[in-house]
C-alpha positions as CSV (number, residue, x, y, z in Angstrom):
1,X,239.8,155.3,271.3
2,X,243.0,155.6,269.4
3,X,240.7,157.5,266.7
4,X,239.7,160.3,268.7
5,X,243.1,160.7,270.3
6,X,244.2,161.5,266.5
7,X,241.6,163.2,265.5
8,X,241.4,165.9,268.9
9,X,245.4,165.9,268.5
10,X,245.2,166.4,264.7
11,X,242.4,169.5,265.4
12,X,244.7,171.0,268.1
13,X,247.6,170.5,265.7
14,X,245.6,172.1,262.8
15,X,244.4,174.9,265.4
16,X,248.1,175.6,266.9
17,X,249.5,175.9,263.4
18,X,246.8,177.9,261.6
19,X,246.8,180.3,265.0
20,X,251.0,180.5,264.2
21,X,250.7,180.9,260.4
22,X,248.1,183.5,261.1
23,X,250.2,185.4,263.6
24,X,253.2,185.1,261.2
25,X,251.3,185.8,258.3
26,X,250.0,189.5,260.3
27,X,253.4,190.3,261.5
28,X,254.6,190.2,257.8
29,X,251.9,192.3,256.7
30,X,251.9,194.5,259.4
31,X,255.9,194.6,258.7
32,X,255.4,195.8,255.2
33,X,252.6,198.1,255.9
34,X,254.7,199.9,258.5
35,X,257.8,199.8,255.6
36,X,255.1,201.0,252.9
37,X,254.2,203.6,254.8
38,X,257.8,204.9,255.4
39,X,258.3,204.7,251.7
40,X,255.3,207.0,251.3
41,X,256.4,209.4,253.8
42,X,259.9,209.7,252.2
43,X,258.9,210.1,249.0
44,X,257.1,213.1,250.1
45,X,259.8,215.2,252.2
46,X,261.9,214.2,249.2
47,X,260.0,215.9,246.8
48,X,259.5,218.9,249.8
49,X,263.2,218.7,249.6
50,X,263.9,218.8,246.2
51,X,261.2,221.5,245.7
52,X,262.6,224.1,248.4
53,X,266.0,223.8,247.0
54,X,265.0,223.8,243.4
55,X,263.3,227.6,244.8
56,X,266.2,228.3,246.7
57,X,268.6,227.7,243.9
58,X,266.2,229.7,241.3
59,X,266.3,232.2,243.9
60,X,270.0,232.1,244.1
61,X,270.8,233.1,240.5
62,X,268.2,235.8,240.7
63,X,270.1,236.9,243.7
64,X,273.5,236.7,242.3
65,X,272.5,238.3,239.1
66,X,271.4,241.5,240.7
67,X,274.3,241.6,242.2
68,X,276.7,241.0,239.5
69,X,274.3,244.1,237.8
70,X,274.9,246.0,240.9
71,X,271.3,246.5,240.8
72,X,270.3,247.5,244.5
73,X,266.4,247.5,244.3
74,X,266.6,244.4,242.4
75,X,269.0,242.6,245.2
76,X,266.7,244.0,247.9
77,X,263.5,242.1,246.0
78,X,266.0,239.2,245.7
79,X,267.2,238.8,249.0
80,X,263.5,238.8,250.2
81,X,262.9,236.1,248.3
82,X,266.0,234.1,249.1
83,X,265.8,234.2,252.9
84,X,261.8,232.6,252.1
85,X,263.0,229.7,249.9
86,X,266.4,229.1,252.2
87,X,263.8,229.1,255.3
88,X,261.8,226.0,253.2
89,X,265.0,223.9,252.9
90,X,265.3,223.6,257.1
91,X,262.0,221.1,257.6
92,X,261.9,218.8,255.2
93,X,266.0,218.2,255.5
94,X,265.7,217.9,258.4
95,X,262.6,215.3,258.9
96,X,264.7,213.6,255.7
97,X,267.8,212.7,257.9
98,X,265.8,211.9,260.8
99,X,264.1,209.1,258.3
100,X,266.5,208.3,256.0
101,X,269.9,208.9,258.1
102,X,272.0,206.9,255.0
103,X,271.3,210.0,252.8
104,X,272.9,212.2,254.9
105,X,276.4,212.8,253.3
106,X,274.2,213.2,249.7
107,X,271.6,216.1,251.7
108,X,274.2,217.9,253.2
109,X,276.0,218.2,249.9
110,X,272.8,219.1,248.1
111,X,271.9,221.7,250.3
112,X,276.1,222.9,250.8
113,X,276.0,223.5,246.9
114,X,272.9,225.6,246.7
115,X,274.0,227.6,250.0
116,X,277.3,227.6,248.3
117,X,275.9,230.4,244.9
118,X,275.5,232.8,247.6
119,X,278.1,235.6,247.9
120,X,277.2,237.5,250.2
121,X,280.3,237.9,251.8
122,X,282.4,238.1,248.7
123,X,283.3,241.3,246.5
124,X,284.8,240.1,243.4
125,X,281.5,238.6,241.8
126,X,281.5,237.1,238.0
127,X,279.2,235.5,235.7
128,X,281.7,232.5,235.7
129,X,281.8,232.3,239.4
130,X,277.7,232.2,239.3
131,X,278.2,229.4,236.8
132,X,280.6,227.2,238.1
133,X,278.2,227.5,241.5
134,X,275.4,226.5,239.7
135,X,276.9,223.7,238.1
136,X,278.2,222.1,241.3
137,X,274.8,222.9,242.6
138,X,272.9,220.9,239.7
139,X,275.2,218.4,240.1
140,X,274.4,217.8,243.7
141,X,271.2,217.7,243.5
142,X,271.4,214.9,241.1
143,X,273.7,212.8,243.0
144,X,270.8,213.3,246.1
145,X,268.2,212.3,243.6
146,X,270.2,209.4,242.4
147,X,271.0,207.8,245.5
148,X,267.5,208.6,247.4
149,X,266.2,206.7,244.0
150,X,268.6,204.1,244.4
151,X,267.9,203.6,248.1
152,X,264.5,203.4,248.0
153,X,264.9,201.0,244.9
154,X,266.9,198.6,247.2
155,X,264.5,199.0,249.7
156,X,261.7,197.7,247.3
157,X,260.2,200.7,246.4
158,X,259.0,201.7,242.7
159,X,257.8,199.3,239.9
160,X,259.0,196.0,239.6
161,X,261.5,196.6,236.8
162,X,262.8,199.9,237.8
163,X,266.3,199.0,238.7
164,X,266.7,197.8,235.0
165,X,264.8,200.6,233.4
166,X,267.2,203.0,235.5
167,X,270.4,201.1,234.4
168,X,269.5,201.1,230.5
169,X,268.9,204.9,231.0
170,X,272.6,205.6,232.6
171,X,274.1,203.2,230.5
172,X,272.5,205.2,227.4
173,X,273.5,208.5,228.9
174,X,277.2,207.2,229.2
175,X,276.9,206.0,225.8
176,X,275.6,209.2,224.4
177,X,278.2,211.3,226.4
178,X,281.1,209.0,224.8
179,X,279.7,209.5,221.7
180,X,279.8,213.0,222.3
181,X,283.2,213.4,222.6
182,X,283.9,211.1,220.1
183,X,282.7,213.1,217.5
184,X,284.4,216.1,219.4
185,X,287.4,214.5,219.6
186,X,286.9,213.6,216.2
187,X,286.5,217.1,215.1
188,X,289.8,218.5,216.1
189,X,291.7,215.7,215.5
């Protein structure tokens, strides 16, 4: 008797657990399928992102060109053109701070500097001015690639390795910048 009490209790056991592991096991799954999938879908309005506001800033120095030309036809064509890429930026910023709400102070700066070559409202207009716009701009759009890279990389995203692959490649940046001035400082020394 004692032998079929352990042997009904041990297939119940065996049942209860495998029905629990199995339900675990799904959730997990299900759990990383649901956080793939997000990945996937910020990957994408990233790259819409970074697309419209590489346009918008192309766009931008054609604009700002003309006008530093005074060129009239050639702003009108320009200006056309800007108000279609500036349009682009509106969707996929804002389905990107909807979905990735910690990137937020790193869009808005992005898409601040690239709004920011625009002088519209401005009369004294120089090739410097354009310059130092579209630096800052560049700039920001790096530091939003940067840290979209390094939060999806803390979120698991990317080949295993990245993280180090992306450190060797800032630390040989730094490097080659401090070699640069170096040799610079070298120079007029």
């Amino acid at each position: 008797m004692w032998q079929t009490v352990i042997t009904v209790v041990a297939a119940l056991f065996g049942t209860i657990s495998g029905t629990v592991l199995g339900s675990v096991l799904k959730t997990r799954a299900d759990t990383a399928a649901r956080v793939h999938e997000w990945q996937v879908s910020i990957v994408g309005i990233f790259g819409d992102l970074m697309s419209a506001l590489s346009s918008h800033y192309a766009a931008m120095w054609d604009l700002e060109a003309a006008r530093i030309r005074d060129d009239q036809d050639e702003i009108d064509v320009a200006l056309a053109a800007s108000l279609v890429t500036r349009d682009a930026i509106t969707r996929p910023r804002t389905q990107l701070v909807v979905l990735a709400p910690q990137l937020l102070p790193e869009i808005n700066q992005a898409v601040a500097a690239v709004y920011a070559m625009d002088t519209a409202l401005e009369t004294a207009r120089t090739t410097e001015q354009l310059t130092v716009r579209r630096l800052a701009a560049k700039a920001a759009l790096e530091v939003l690639e940067t840290t979209t890279a390094a939060v999806m990389n803390g979120l698991g995203a990317g080949l295993p390795g990245a993280d180090r692959l992306a450190r060797r490649h800032a630390t040989a940046g730094a490097d080659s910048a401090a070699g640069g001035r170096k040799r610079r400082g070298g120079e007029h020394s």
